[in-house]
N, C-alpha and C positions, 0 to 999 in steps of 0.2 A: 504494500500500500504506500509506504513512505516511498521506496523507489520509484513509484509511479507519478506522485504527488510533486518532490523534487524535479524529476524529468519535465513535467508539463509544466512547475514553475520558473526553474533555471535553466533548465537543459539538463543534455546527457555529460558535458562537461564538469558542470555542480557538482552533479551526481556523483561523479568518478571520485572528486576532491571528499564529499562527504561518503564513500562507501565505506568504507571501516573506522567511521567516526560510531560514538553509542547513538543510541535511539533516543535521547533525551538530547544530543547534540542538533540532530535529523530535527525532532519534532520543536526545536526552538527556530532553528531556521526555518519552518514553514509557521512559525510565528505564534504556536505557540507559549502562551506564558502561566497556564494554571501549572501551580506547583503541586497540584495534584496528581494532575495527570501527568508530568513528569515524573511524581513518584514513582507511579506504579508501573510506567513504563521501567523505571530504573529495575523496580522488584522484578517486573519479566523479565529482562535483559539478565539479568542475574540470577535467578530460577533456569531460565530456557539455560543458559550456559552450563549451570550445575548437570541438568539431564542430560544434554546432548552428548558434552565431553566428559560422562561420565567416570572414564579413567582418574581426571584432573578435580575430581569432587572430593575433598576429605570433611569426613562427618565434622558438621557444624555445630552440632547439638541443638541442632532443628529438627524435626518431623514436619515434612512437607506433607499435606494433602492433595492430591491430583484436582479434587471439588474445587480447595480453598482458590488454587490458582489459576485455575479454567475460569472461576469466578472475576478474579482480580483482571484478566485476560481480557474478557467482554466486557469490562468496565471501561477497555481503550477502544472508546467509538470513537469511530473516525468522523464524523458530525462535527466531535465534542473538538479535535483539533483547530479547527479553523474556527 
């Protein structure tokens, strides 16, 4: 979505500059500024990483829910960005 967003605002150049910027970088630059929803973007970005590379995950002394964060997840409407 952000990829998309960035493209059709800046270009595919922007794009390139913000591709492995966080998602909290992305969603300031398309303007962005509830610090809410920068949170929870931050919380994905950092959930989504723990599961993916999960190799690179050492217990937090968290117990993640799959609910809690599919929850937090659809709370990033895309509406809610702009």
């Amino acid at each position: 979505m952000m990829h998309l967003l960035i493209v059709q605002e800046y270009g595919e150049q922007k794009f390139t500059e913000y591709d492995f910027k966080s998602y909290e970088e992305k969603l300031q630059l398309l303007g962005c500024c509830d610090q809410q929803i920068i949170d929870r973007a931050k919380r994905f970005r950092k959930t989504r990483k723990e599961l993916v590379h999960e190799k690179a995950h050492f217990d937090n002394g968290e117990i993640r829910r799959a609910q809690d964060e599919a929850d937090n997840a659809n709370e990033l409407d895309p509406k809610a960005v702009r």
